[in-house]
C-alpha positions as CSV (number, residue, x, y, z in Angstrom):
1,X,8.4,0.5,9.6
2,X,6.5,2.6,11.8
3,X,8.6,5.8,10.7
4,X,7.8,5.2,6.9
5,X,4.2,4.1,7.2
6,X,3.7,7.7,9.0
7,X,5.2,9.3,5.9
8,X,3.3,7.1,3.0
9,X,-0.1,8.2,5.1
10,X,1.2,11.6,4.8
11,X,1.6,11.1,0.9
12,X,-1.5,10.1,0.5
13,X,-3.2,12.6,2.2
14,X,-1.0,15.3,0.6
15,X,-2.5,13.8,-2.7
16,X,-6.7,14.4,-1.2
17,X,-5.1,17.8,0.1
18,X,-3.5,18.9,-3.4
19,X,-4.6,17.3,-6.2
20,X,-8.6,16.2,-5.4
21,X,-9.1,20.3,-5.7
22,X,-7.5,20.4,-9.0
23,X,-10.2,18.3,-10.4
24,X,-12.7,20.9,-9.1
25,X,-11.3,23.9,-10.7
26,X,-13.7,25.7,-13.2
27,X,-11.2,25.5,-16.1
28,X,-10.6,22.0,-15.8
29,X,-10.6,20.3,-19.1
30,X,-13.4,18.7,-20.0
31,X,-12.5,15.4,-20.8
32,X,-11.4,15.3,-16.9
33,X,-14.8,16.2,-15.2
34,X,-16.3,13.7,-13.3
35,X,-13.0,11.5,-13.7
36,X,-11.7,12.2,-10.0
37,X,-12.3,7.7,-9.3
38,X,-11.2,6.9,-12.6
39,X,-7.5,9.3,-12.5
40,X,-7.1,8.3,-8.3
41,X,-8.8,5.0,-7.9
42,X,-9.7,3.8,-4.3
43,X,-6.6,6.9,-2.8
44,X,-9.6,7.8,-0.5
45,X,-10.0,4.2,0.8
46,X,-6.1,3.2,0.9
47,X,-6.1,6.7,3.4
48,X,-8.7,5.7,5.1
49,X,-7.2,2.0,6.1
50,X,-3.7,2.9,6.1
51,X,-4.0,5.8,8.9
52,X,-7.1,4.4,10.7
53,X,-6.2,1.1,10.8
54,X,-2.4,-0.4,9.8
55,X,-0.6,3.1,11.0
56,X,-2.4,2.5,14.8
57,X,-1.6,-1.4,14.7
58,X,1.9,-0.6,13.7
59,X,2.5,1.4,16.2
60,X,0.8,-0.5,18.6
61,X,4.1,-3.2,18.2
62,X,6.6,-0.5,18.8
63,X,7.6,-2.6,22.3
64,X,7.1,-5.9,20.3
65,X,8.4,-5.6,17.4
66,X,8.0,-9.2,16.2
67,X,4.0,-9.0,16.7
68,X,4.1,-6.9,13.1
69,X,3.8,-10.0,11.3
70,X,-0.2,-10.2,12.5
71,X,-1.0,-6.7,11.1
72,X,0.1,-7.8,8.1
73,X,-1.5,-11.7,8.3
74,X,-5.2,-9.8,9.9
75,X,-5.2,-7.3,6.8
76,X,-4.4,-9.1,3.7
77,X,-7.7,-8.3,1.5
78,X,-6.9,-4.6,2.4
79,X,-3.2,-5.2,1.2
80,X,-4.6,-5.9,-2.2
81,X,-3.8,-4.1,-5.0
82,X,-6.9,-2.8,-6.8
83,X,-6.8,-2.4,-11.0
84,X,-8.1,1.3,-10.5
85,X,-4.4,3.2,-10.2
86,X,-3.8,5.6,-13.2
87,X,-1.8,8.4,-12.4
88,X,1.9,7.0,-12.3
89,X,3.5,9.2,-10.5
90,X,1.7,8.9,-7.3
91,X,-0.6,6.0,-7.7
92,X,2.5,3.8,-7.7
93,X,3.0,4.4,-4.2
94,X,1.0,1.6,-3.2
95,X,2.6,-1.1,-5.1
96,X,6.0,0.9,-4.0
97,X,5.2,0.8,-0.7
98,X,4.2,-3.1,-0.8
99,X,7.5,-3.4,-2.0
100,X,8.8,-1.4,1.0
101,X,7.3,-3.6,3.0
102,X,8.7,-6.5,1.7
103,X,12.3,-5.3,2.6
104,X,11.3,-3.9,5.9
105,X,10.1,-7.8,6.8
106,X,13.2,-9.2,5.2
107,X,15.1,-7.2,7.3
108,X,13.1,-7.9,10.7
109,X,13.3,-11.5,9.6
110,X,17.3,-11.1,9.7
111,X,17.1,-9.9,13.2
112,X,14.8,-12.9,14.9
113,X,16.7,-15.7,16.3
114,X,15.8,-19.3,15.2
115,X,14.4,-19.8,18.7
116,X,11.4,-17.4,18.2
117,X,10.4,-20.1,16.3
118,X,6.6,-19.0,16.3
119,X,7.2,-15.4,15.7
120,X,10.0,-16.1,12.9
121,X,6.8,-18.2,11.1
122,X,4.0,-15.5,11.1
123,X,6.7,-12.9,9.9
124,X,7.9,-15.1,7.3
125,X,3.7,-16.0,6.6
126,X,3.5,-12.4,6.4
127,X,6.3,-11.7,4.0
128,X,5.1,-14.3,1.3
129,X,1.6,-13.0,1.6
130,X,3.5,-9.4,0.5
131,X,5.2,-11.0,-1.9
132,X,2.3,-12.6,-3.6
133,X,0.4,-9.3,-3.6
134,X,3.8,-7.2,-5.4
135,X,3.5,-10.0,-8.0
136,X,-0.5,-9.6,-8.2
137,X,0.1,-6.1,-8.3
138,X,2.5,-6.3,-11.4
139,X,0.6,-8.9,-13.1
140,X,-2.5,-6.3,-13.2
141,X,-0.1,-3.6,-14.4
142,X,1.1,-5.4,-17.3
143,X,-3.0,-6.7,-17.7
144,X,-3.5,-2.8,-18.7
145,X,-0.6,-2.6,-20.8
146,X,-1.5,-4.9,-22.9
147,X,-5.3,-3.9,-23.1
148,X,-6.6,-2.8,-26.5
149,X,-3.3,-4.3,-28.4
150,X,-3.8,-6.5,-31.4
């Protein structure tokens, strides 16, 4: 988890690195100016919390692996999936990374033994509070495909 949490921080910050100077350039059309928040959303916010925040806290359960649950539990409003993503291609990586998550608990679930009864809870807690958020997420997709139809 740890491993691809490093790399989706990376992502994102190859996104600021790449594309935010794009939207600078002189010959930039001019129905883009000005439309950096609308085409990227929150990307500078999800950066900011995923790499000063999550990332450190988990990696801070690399010797307790089980304690990944409460990072998840702790940051649920910044989990959220905001209506503001409009560039498929990459602003899809946060509800594709929710979904990562979701197997990544799923398969630490697997590995806890019905005694760690406590721990087995709060990772379970945590993997329905995912869940709810992927199906947020995809209600609020299909919300803006349906805008503006008859």
């Amino acid at each position: 988890m740890v491993t691809t949490e490093r790399e989706y921080v990376r992502s994102l910050r190859y996104i600021i690195d790449h594309y935010f100077p794009e939207m600078e350039r002189a010959d930039l059309p001019q129905d883009l100016r000005g439309k950096r928040s609308v085409i990227f959303g929150n990307l500078e916010k999800l950066v900011d919390f995923h790499s000063q925040y999550f990332l450190k806290e988990l990696e801070s359960c690399c010797n307790h692996p089980l304690r990944v649950s409460h990072c998840f539990l702790r940051h649920n409003k910044q989990l959220e999936l905001e209506d503001k993503m409009d560039l498929a291609s990459y602003l899809l990586k946060p509800i594709q990374r929710m979904s990562k998550y979701a197997l990544l608990l799923k398969d630490l679930i697997k590995e806890v033994s019905e005694a760690q009864e406590q721990e087995l809870a709060y990772l379970r807690a945590a993997a329905e509070m995912v869940k709810f958020q992927l199906r947020h997420g995809n209600d609020l997709l299909a919300m803006d495909a349906i805008r503006d139809c008859d």
